[in-house]
C-alpha positions in Angstrom: 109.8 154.6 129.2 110.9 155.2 125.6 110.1 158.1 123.8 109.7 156.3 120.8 107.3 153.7 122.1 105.0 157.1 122.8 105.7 158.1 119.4 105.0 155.4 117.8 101.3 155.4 119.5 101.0 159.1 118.7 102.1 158.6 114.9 99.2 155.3 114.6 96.5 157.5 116.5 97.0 160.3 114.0 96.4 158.2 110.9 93.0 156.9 112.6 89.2 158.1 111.9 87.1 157.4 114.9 89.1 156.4 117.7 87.7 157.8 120.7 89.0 160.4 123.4 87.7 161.3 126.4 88.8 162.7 129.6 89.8 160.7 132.4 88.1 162.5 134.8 86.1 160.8 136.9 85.7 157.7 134.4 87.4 154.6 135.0 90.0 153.5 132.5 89.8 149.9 130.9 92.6 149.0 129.2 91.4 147.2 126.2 94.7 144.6 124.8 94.9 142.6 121.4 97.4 140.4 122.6 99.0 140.5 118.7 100.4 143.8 116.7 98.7 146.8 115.5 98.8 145.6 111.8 96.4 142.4 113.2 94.1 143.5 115.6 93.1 146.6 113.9 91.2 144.2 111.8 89.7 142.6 114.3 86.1 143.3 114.2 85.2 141.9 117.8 88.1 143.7 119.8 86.6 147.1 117.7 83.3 146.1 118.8 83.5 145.6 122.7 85.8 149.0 122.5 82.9 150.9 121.2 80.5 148.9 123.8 82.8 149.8 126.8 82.9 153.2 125.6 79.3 153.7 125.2 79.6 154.0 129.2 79.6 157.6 130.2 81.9 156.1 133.5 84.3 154.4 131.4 87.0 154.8 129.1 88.7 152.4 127.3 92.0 152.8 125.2 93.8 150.5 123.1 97.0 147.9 123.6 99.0 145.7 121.3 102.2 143.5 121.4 105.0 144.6 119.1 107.6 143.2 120.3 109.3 140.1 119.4 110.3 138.0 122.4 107.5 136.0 125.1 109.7 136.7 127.9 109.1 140.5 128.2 112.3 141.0 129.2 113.7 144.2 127.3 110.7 144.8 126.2 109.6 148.9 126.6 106.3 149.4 128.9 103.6 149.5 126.4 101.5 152.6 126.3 98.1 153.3 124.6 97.2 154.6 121.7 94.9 157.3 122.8 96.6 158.6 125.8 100.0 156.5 125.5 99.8 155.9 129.5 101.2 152.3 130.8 98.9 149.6 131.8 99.0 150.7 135.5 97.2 153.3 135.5 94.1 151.6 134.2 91.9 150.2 136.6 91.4 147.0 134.8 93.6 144.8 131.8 90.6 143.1 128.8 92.1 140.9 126.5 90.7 139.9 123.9 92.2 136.8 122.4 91.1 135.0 119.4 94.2 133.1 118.8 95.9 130.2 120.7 99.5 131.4 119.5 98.6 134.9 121.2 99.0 133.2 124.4 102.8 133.6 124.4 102.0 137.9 123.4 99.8 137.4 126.9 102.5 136.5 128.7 104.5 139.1 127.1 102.7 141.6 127.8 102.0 140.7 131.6 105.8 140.6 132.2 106.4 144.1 129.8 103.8 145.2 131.9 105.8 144.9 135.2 102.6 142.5 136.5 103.1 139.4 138.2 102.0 136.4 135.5 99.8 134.3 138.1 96.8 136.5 138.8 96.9 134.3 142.9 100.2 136.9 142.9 98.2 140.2 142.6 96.6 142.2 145.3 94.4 145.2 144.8 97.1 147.6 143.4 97.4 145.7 140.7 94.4 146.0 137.6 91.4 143.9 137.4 92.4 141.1 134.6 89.8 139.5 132.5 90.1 137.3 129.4 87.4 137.2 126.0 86.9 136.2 122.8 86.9 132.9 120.6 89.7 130.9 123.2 87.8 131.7 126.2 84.8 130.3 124.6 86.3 127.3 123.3 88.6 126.0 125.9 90.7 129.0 128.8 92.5 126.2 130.9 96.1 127.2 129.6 95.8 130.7 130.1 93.1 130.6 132.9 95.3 131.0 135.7 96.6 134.3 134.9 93.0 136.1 134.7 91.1 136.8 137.6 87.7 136.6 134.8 87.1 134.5 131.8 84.3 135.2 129.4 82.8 133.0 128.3 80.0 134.2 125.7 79.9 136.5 123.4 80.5 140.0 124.5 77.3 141.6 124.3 74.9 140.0 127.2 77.9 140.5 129.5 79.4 143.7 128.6 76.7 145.5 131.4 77.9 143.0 134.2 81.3 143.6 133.1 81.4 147.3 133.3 79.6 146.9 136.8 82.5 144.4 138.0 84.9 146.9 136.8 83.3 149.8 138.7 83.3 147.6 141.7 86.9 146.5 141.2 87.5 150.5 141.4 86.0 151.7 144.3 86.0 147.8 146.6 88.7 145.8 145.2 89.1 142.8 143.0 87.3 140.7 145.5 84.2 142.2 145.4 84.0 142.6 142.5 84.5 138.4 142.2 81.6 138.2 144.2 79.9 140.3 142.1 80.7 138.1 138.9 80.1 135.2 141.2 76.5 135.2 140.3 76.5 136.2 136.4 76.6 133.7 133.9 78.5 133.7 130.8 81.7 133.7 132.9 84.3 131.7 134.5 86.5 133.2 137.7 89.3 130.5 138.0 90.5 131.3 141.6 86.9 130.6 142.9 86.0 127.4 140.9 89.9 125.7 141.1 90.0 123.4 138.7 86.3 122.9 137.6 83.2 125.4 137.5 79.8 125.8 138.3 78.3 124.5 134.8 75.7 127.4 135.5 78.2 129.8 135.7 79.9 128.9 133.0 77.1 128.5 130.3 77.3 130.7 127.2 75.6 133.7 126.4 74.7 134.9 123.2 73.1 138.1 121.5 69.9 136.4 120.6 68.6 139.6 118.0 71.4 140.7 116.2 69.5 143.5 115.0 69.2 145.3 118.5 73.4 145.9 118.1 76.2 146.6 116.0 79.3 145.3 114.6 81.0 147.2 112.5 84.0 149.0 112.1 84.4 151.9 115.3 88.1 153.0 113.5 89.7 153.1 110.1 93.3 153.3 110.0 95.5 152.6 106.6 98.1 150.9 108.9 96.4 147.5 108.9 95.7 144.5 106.3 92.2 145.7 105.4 93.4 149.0 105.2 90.4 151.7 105.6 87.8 149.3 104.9 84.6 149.8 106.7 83.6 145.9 108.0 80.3 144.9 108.7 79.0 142.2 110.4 76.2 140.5 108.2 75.9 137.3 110.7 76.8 135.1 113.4 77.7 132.0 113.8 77.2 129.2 110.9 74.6 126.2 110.2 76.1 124.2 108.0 77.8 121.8 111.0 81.1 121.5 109.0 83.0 118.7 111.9 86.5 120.6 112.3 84.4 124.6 112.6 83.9 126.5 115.9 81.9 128.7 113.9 79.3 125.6 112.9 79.1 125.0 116.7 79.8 127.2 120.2 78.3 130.1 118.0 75.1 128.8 117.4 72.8 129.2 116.4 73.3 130.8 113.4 72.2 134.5 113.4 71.5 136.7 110.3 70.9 140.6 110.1 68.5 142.1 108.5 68.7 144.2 105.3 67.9 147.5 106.6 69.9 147.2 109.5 73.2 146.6 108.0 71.9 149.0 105.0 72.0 151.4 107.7 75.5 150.7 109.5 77.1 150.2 105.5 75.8 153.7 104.9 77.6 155.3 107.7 80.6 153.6 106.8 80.5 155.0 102.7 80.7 158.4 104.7 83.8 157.7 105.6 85.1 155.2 102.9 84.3 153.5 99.7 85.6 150.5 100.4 83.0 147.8 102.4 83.5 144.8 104.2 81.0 142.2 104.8 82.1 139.3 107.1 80.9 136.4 108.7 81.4 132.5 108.8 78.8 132.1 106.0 78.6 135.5 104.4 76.6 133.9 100.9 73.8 132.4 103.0 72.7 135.4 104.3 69.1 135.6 102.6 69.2 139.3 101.9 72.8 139.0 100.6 71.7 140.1 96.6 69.7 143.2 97.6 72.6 144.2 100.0 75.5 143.6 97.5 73.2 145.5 95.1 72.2 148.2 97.1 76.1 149.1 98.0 77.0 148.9 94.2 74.3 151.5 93.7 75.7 153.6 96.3 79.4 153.5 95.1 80.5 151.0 97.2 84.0 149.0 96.7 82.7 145.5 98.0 84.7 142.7 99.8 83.0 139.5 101.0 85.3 137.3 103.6 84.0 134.2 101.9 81.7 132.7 99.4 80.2 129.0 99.5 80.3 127.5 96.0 76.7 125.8 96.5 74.5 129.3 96.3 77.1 131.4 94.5 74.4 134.0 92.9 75.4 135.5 89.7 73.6 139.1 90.5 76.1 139.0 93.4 79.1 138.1 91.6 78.1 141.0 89.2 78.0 143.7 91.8 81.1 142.4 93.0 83.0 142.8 89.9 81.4 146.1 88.8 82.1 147.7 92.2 86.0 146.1 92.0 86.3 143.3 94.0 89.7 142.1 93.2 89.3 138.5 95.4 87.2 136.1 95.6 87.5 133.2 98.3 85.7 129.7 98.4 86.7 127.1 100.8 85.8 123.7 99.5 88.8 122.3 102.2 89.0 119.3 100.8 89.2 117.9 97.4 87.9 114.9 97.2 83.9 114.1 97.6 84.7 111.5 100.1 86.8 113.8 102.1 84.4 116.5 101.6 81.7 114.5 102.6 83.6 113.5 106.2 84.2 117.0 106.8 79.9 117.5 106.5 81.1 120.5 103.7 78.4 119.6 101.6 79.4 120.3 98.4 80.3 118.7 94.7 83.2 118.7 92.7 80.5 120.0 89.9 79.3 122.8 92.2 83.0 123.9 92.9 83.5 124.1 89.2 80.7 125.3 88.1 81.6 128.5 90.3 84.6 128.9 89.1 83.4 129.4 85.7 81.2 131.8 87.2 84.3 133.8 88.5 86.6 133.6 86.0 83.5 134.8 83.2 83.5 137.7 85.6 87.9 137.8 84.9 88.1 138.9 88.9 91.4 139.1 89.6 92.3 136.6 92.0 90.5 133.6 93.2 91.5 131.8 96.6 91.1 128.2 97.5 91.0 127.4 101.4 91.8 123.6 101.8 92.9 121.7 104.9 96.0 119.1 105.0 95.9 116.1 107.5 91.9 115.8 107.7 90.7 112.8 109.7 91.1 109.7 107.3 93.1 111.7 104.7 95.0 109.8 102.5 97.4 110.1 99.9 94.9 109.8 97.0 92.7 112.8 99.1 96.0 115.0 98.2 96.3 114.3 94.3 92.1 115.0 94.2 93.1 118.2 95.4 95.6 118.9 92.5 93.2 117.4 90.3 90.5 120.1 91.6 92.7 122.9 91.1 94.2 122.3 88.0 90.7 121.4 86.4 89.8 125.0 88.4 93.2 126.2 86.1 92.1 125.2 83.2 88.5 127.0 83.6 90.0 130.4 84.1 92.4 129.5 80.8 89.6 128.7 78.9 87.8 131.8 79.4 91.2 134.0 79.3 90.7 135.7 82.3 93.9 136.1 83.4 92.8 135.3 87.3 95.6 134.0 89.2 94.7 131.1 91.4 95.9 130.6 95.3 95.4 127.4 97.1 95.4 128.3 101.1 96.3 124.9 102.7 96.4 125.2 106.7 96.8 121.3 108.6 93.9 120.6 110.5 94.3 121.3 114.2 91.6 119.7 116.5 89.2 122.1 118.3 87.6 122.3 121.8 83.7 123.0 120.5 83.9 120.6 117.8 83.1 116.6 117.4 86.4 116.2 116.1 87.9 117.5 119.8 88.5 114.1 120.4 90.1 113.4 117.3 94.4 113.6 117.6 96.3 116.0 115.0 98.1 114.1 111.9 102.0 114.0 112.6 103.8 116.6 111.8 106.0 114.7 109.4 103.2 113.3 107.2 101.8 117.0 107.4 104.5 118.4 105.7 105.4 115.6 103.7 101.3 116.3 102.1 102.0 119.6 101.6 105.0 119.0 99.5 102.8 116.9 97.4 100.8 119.6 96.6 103.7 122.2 96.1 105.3 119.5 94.0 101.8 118.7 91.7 100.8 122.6 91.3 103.8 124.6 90.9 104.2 123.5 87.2 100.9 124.9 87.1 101.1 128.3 88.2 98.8 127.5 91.3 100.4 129.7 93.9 100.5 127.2 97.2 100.7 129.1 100.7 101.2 126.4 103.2 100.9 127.1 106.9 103.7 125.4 109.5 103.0 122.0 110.5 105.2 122.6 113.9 103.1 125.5 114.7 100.0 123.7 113.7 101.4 121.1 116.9 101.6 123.8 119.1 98.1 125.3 118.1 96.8 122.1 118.4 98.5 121.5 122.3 97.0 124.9 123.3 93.6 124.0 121.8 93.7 120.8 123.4 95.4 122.0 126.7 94.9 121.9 130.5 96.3 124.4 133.2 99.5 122.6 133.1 100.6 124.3 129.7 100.4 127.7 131.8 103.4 126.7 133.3 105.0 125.8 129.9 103.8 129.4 128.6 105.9 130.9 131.7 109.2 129.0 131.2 109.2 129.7 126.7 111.8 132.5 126.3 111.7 133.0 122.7 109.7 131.8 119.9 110.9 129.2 118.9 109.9 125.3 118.4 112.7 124.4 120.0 111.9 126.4 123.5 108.3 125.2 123.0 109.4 121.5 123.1 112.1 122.0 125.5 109.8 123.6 128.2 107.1 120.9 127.6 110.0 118.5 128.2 111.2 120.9 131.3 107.4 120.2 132.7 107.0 116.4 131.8 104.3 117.1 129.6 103.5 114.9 126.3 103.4 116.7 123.0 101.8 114.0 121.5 99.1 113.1 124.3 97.8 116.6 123.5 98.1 116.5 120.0 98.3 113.4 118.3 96.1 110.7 120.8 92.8 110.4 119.8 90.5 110.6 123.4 88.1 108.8 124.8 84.9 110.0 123.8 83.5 109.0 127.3 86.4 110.7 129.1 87.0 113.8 130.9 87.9 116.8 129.0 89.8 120.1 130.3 87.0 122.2 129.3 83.8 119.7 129.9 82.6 122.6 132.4 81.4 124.8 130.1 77.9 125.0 128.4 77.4 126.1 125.0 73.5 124.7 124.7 74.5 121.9 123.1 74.2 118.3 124.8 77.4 116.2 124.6 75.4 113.2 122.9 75.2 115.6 120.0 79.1 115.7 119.4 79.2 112.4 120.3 76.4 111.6 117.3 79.0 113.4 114.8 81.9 112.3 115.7 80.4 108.7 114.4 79.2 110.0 111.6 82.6 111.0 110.8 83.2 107.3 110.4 80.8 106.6 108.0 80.8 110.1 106.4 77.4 110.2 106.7 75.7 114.4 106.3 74.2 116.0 109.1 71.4 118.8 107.4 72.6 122.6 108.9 70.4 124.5 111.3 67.0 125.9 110.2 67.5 128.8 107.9 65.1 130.9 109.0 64.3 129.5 112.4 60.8 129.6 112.1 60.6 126.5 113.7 62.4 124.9 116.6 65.3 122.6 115.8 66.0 120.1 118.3 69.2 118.0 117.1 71.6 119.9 119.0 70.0 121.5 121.8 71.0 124.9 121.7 67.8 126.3 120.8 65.8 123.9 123.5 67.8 124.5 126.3 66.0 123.4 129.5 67.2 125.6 132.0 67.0 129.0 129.2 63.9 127.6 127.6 62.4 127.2 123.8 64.4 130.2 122.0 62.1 131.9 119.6 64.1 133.9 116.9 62.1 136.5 114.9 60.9 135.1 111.5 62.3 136.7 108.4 59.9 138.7 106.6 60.2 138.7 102.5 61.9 141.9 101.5 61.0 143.5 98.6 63.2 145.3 96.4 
């Protein structure tokens, strides 16, 4: 093992404030991996949030993992250590992943190999770790990385965390096979080598934290080695309404969840003791009802306040106030598309007034930046779709002239990639060429402008888009890539007879199979089905219930048969 690889993990943990250490004996240690770099998944608010509920186990101890190294192959790669103890994977009794990403697949791989574990878990016995799979992917669609776990979750962490930790305790002392049985009989995950190809759909139905209130997700460690350097994040909700067509968020995490304002009062509060600087996320962070008498109440306690996104439709001025007092230096809407018919396909829900209108709002307020998230290659985009997005921005250009305020505006333009979870999963990726071709346009028609244009890879959007898209056949792809590289990606799909564009580009039968049709998020198929065709006449579907005082039944997910009517505490008015 190389000294500097323990170094390395030494120098991070010494920057840190809150990481926790505890003796290993008599606990059992859970090896906890972000299959991505220290720099990403220290800002990763779920992977910080299941290490603090693992460690919450007076039995357990769980340390941290990452994958810094360049290659997929793991060969050459050093062992990698923790970062609280700096031992090797194995010497814990069990390997968590928690993978958010589809490109993190290939860091899986690598960090298997690194790891000196065979990549097919069917090639362990019992002296090898318990392996088990979470986050976002898992929920969505785990068939191309399924056959290396022994477990896939496939809820959210919290109403499986307790059978977790008792799986892993079992794995300890009786083996990864009893342990299986064990997790035979929970729901909320999936165990590939006992269901083959398919699972029992009760087995595999979603869990989710139904009172967000009873937990907490916030930040567990601050570290300056990260993007959101020392900033305390706070969860303010889960899940979103609105239904936007291409959003996992708007679907496999509803239904849409909201804290209360005392509660994340209270977690904000313990973060200002360690740090001005506050971060509240979530997929819909301005429809949180008590957002103004939060954002207020951390100005008035010397916050520094970040939002991770704003919707230009209830943009209040009180919070925009706060936000700029307190130094917010960016602000982020996502209108994704710029024309109203585009927008209006998509379900966003919004006008070209509205998005206007709250610009002027910002750049009154002279914040510094402002940041645009737009998609390129939207179902039915055209051309003309492309030059209403320059025409958005550089009316959005002239605004922040007008008033003088020196913002500088960023147009975020990622294609649109097809998602398991979604209506448009059946919907086939736009080719790369035209992709790119689109996002030349837009370089082309703002740069004159001074419209900074950051424009994510087409070719890696097709890749994203297999994996999202994929079956256990890609597993076998992600074992032959040896570097990262589009060229190894293509030439192993080739190696494999697989076809790029049958995952990518083809739209699918909406009455066919799918890789992933096992799982059960709540919501009945005839639902997707419903907005998929109302993407062809870009008709709107209205969001879930704010407040969920009363049971919505368009989706299912809060009418569930088998889990019964789901009754959400009512919001009480809160008086400030």
């Amino acid at each position: 093992m190389k000294w500097s690889v323990i170094e390395q993990a030494r120098q991070k943990l010494a920057k840190e404030r809150g990481a926790t250490r505890k003796d290993w004996g008599g606990r059992i240690p859970i090896a906890l991996v972000y299959p991505n770099t220290y720099f990403v998944g220290m800002s990763s608010l779920g992977f910080q949030t299941v290490y603090r509920l693992f460690n919450e186990y007076d039995n357990l101890v769980a340390e941290r993992f990452f994958v810094e190294g360049r290659g997929v192959s793991g060969a050459g790669d050093p062992p990698p250590v923790s970062i609280e103890s700096q031992r090797p994977p194995a010497d814990f009794a069990c390997l968590a992943f928690s993978v958010s990403f589809e490109l993190d697949y290939f860091h899986i791989v690598q960090f298997l190999r690194a790891s000196g574990l065979p990549l097919y878990a069917a090639q362990r016995d019992d002296s090898y770790p318990l392996t088990i799979a979470g986050g976002a992917c898992c929920i969505t669609n785990p068939e191309p990385i399924a056959p290396f776990f022994d477990v896939v979750v496939t809820s959210e962490a919290e109403p499986v965390v307790p059978a977790l930790a008792e799986a892993i305790a079992i794995a300890a002392t009786d083996g990864r096979a009893a342990a299986l049985r064990y997790l035979a009989g929970v729901q909320g995950v999936y165990l590939p080598a006992l269901t083959g190809r398919g699972a029992n759909p009760a087995q595999a139905r979603r869990q989710w934290a139904r009172d967000l209130d009873a937990t907490s997700a916030h930040t567990v460690i601050l570290t300056p080695d990260t993007e959101l350097a020392n900033m305390y994040l706070v969860e303010v909700s889960r899940g979103c309404g609105r239904g936007c067509r291409f959003c996992l968020a708007g679907y496999v995490f509803r239904p849409a969840r909201v804290r209360h304002l005392d509660s994340l009062l209270a977690q904000a509060e313990e973060g200002l003791r360690l740090t001005r600087r506050i971060g509240l996320t979530s997929p819909a962070v301005s429809d949180l009802p008590d957002l103004e008498p939060l954002v207020l109440g951390l100005y008035e306690r010397g916050a520094e306040i970040s939002v991770s996104s704003l919707r230009v439709d209830n943009l209040s001025d009180q919070v925009l106030d706060a936000l700029a007092a307190s130094g917010t230096k960016n602000v982020t809407m996502a209108p994704e598309a710029g024309s109203q018919r585009l927008r209006e396909v998509v379900n966003k829900g919004v006008s070209q007034e509205q998005v206007l209108a709250a610009v002027e709002k910002v750049a009154r307020r002279k914040v510094p930046q402002l940041k645009f998230y737009f998609m390129a290659g939207l179902p039915t985009e055209t051309d003309e779709d492309v030059d209403a997005m320059i025409a958005l921005l550089k009316e959005s250009k002239a605004v922040v002239d007008r008033h003088k305020a020196g913002t500088r505006i960023v147009a975020s333009v990622s294609p649109f990639v097809p998602k398991a979870g979604t209506p448009w999963q059946w919907l086939g990726m736009a080719p790369v060429n035209v992709v790119d071709a689109r996002l030349a346009r837009l370089k082309a028609g703002l740069h004159p402008l001074g419209v900074e244009v950051r424009g994510e890879s087409a070719g890696w959007a097709e890749i994203d888009a297999c994996l999202s898209r994929g079956d256990r056949r890609l597993s076998a792809v992600l074992e032959r890539m040896d570097n990262l590289k589009l060229s190894s990606w293509r030439r192993a799909m080739a190696e494999c007879d697989l076809s790029i564009d049958h995952y990518v580009h083809k739209d699918w039968d909406p009455s066919g199979p799918l890789p992933w049709q096992y799982l059960d998020w709540g919501m009945s198929r005839k639902f997707f089905e419903l907005e998929l065709r109302r993407t062809e006449s870009a008709r709107h579907t209205t969001g879930c219930p704010p407040d969920f005082s009363n049971t919505c039944r368009l989706c299912g997910v809060c009418t569930d048969d088998v889990r019964g009517p789901i009754v959400l505490r009512q919001r009480e008015p809160t008086l400030v």
